[in-house]
C-alpha positions as CSV (number, residue, x, y, z in Angstrom):
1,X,-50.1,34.5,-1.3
2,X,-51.5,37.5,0.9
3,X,-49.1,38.5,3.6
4,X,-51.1,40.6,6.6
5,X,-49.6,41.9,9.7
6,X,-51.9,42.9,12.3
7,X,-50.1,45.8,15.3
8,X,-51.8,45.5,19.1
9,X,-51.9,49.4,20.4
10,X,-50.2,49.2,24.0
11,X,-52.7,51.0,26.3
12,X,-52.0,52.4,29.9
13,X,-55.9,52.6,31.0
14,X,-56.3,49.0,30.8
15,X,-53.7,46.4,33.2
16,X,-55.4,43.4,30.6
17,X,-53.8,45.5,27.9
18,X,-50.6,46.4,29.1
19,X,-49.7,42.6,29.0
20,X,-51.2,42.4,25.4
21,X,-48.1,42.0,22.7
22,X,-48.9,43.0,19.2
23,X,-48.9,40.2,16.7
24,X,-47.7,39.9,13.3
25,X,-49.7,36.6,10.7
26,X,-47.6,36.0,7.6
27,X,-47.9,33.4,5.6
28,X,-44.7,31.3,3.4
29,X,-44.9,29.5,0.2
30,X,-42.0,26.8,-0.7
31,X,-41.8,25.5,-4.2
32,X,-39.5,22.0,-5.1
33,X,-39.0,21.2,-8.5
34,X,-38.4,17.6,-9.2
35,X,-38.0,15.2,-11.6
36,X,-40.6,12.7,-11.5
37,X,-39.8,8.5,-11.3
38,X,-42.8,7.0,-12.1
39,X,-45.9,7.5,-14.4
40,X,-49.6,6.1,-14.9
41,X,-51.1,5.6,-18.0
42,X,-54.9,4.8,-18.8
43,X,-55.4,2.5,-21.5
44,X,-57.9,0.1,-22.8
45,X,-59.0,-2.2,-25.6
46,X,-62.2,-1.8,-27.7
47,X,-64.1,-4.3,-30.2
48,X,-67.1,-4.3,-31.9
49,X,-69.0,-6.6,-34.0
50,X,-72.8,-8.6,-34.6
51,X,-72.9,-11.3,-31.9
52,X,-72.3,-9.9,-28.0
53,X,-70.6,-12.8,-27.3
54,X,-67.9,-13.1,-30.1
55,X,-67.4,-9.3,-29.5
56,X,-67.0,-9.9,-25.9
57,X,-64.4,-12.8,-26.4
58,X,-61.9,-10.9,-29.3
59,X,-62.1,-8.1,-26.7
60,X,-60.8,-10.4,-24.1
61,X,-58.2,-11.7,-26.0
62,X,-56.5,-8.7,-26.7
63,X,-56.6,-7.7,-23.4
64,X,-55.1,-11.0,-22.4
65,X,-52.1,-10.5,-24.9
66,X,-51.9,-6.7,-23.7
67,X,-51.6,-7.6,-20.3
68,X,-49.2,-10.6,-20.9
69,X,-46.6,-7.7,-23.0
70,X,-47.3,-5.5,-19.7
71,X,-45.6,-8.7,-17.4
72,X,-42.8,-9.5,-20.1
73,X,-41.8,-5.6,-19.5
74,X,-41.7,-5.8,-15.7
75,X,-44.6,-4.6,-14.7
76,X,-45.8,-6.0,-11.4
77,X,-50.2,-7.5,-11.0
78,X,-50.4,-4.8,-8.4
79,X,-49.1,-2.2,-10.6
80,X,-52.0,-2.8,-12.9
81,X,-55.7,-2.4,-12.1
82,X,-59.1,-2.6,-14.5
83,X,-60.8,0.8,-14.6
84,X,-63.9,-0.3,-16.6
85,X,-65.4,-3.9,-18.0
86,X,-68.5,-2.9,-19.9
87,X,-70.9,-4.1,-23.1
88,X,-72.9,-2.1,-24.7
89,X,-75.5,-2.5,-27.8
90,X,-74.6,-0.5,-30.7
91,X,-78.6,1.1,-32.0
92,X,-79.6,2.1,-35.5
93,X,-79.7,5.9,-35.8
94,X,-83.8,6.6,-35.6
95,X,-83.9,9.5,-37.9
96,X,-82.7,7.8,-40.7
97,X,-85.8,5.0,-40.9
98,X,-88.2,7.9,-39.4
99,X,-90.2,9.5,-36.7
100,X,-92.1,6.4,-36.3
101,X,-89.6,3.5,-37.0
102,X,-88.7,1.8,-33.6
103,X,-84.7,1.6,-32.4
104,X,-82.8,-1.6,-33.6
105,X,-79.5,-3.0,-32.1
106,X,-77.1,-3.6,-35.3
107,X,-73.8,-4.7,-33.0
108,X,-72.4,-4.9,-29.5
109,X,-69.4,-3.0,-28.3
110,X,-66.9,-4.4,-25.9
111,X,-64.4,-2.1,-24.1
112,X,-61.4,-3.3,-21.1
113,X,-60.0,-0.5,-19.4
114,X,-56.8,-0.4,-17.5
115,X,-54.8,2.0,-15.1
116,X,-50.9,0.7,-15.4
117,X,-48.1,2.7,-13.2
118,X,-44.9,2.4,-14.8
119,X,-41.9,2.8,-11.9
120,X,-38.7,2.4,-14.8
121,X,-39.6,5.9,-16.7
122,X,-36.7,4.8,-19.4
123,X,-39.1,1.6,-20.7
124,X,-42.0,4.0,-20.9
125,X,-42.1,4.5,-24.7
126,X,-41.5,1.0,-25.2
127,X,-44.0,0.0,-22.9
128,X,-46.6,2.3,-24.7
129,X,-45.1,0.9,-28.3
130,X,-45.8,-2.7,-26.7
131,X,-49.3,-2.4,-26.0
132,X,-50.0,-0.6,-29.0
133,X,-49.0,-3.8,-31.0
134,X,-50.6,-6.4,-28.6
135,X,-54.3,-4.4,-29.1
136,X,-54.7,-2.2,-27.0
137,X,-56.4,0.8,-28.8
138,X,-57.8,3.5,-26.5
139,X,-55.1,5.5,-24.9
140,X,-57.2,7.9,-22.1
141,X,-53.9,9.4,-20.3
142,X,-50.7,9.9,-18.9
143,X,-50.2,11.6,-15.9
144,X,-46.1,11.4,-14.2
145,X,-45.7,11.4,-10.3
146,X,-43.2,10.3,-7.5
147,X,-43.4,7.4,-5.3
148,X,-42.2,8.4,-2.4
149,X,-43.2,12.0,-2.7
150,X,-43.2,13.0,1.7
151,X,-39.3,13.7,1.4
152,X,-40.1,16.5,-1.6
153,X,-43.2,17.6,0.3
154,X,-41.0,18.2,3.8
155,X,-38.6,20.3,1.6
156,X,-41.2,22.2,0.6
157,X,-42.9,23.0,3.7
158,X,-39.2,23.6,5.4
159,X,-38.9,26.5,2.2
160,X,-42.3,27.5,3.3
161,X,-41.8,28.2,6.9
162,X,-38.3,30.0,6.1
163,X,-40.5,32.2,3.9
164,X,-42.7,33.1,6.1
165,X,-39.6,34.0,9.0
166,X,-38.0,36.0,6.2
167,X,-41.0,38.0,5.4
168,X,-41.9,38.3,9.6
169,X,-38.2,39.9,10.4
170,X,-38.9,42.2,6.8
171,X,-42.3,43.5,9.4
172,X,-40.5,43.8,12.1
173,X,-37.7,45.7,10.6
174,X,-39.9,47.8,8.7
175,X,-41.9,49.1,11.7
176,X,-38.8,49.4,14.4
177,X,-39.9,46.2,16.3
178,X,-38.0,43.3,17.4
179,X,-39.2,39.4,16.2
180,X,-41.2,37.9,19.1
181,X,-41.9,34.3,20.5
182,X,-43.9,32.2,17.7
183,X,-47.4,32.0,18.7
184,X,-48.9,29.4,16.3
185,X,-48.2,27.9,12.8
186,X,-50.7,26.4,10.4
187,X,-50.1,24.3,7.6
188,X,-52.2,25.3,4.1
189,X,-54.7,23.4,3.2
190,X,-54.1,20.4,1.0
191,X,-52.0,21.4,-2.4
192,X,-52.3,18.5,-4.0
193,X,-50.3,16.1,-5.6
194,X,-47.1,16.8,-7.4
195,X,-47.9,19.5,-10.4
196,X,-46.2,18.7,-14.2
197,X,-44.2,21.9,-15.1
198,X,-44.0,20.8,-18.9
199,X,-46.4,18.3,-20.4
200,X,-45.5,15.0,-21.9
201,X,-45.4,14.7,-25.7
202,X,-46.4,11.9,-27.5
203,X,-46.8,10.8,-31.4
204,X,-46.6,7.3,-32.5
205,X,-43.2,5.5,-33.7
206,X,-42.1,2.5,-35.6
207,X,-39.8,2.3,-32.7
208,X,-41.1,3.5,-29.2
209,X,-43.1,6.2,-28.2
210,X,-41.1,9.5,-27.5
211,X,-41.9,10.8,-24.3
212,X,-41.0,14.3,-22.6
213,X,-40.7,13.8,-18.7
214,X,-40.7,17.1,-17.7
215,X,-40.4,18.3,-14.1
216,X,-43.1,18.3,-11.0
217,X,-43.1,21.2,-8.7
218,X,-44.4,20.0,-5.3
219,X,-45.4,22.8,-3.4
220,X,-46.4,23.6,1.0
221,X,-48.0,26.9,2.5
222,X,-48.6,28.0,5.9
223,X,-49.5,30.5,8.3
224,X,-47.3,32.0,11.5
225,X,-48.6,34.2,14.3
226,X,-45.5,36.2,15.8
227,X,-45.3,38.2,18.8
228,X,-44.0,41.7,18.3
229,X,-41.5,43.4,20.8
């Protein structure tokens, strides 16, 4: 981040001025790197086949049995949520009958997505394994977080405001001043959630799925007005 410092001239002709103090703005970045306990992975289950209906109802049964593995492992109904619930008519490609041959349906397709947060990061890879073998066959994504992130996010915004003093006495120092009153402080906008340092890796197993947790780095700016003496 920028750091600016900004020096009010002291004038004599001007009483308004005279009780002017010159200001110093720097700004603080803190960083926390920490491992993450819970994770969120997007998957689904995808049929196809002639009649809509038929391909509608093997779609649902997998889904069923997916789900049902997901409550054997622990995971709570509110942990899991549908994403998508869609189907779709499969066409006939129209260049292969022709310019003038007219679209046909040949099949239906089916698809049940699902968003499921995992909060026990050691049954991951046998929770992915699981599914895997009750149907599901889409896997969209793995992302890895905290639950209760605000205690990470205060350290990082307490690192942030002791950067910001450090570099503010550096000023002062620097230009034979002393470290004034603080005039205002202003958190950085939004950062976001909690950042993966590493990202997970993932190949399938006979046994479970390895996965590399990694760390998050949560990070917290902001802005300080000092007064100068």
């Amino acid at each position: 981040m920028l750091t600016g410092f900004s020096l009010v001239a002291l004038g004599l002709s001007s009483p308004a001025s005279a009780l002017e103090r010159a200001r110093l703005t720097v700004e603080g970045r803190g960083v926390v790197e920490v491992a993450p306990d819970m994770a969120v992975i997007t998957l689904g289950v995808t049929a196809e086949g002639k009649v809509a209906k038929e391909v509608l109802d093997l779609n649902s049964q997998h889904m069923e049995e997916t789900l049902r593995v997901l409550a054997d492992a622990g995971i709570e109904g509110r942990d899991v949520q549908t994403l998508n619930l869609s189907l779709n008519p499969l066409w006939t490609n129209r260049r292969n009958g022709g310019p003038e041959a007219p679209p046909e349906i040949t099949g239906f397709q089916a698809r049940n997505t699902v968003s499921v947060r995992v909060r026990d990061l050691s049954r991951l890879g046998l929770i992915l394994d699981a599914v895997v073998s009750a149907g599901a066959n889409e896997f969209q994504g793995l992302s890895f977080g905290l639950q209760s992130p605000e205690e990470t996010r205060d350290e990082a915004r307490r690192r942030a405001v002791a950067d910001a003093r450090r570099k503010a006495e550096l000023y002062a120092e620097a230009t034979g001043m002393d470290l004034g009153s603080l005039v205002s402080i202003n958190e950085a906008a939004d950062q976001g959630g909690p950042r993966p340092m590493m990202a997970a890796e993932m190949a399938r197993s006979a046994r479970a799925v390895p996965i590399a947790e990694g760390e998050l780095s949560v990070e917290a700016g902001v802005s300080i007005v000092y007064e100068l003496e």
